[in-house]
C-alpha positions, -999 to +999 in steps of 0.1 A: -395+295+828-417+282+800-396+279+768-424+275+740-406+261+713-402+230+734-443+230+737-455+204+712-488+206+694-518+186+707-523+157+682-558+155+668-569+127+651-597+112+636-615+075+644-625+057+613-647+027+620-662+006+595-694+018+606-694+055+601-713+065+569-692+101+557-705+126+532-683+132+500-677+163+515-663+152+546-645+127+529-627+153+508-619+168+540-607+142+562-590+124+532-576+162+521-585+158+487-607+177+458-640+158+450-625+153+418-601+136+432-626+114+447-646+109+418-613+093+404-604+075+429-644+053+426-639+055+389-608+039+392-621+009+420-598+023+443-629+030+468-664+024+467-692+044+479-716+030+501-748+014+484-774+049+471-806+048+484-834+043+455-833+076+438-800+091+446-774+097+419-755+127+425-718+126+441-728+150+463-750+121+478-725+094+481-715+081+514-681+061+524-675+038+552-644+043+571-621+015+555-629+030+523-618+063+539-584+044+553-582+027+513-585+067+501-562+083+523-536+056+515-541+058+478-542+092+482-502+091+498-491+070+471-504+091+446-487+123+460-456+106+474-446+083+444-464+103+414-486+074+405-521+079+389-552+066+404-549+037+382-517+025+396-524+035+428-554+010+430-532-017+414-506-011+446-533-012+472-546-042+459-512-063+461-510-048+492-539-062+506-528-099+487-498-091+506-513-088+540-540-121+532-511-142+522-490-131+552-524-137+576-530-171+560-489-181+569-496-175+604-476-138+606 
């Protein structure tokens, strides 16, 4: 007999290299955030988009690599998990990531 509350969900992920180049839009989505909330986050320095090509302005053109994704969806969890605005949220990331070069340049 097949009890299905002991069947667990598959887990579905998604792969973020560096190399990917992700619509605003998909970035909203994968990050699960507004575009506003995007906007913020670039006005802030928490992410930046990738370089627009000669001509391009809009949001709706900008592109993200995926550690800008990774920097997004973590800022993103600090924001909703400790109430902190995007301001503070970038200032946390970036002792984080003093954190981790300090830690890599000891040898850990």
């Amino acid at each position: 007999m097949s009890d299905a509350s002991n069947v667990s969900a598959p887990l579905v992920g998604i792969v973020l290299e560096e190399q990917i180049d992700i619509g605003v839009d998909e970035a909203c989505a994968i990050c699960r955030l507004e575009r506003t909330q995007i906007v913020h986050l670039v006005e802030e320095g928490v992410i930046d988009p990738l370089p627009l090509p000669p001509g391009a302005a809009s949001v709706a053109q900008w592109r993200f690599s995926g550690a800008a994704l990774a920097r997004a969806r973590r800022a993103a969890r600090l924001q909703r998990e400790l109430d902190l605005t995007p301001a503070a949220a970038a200032l946390v990331l970036d002792l984080l990531d003093e954190v981790a070069a300090l830690r890599q340049a000891l040898g850990r």
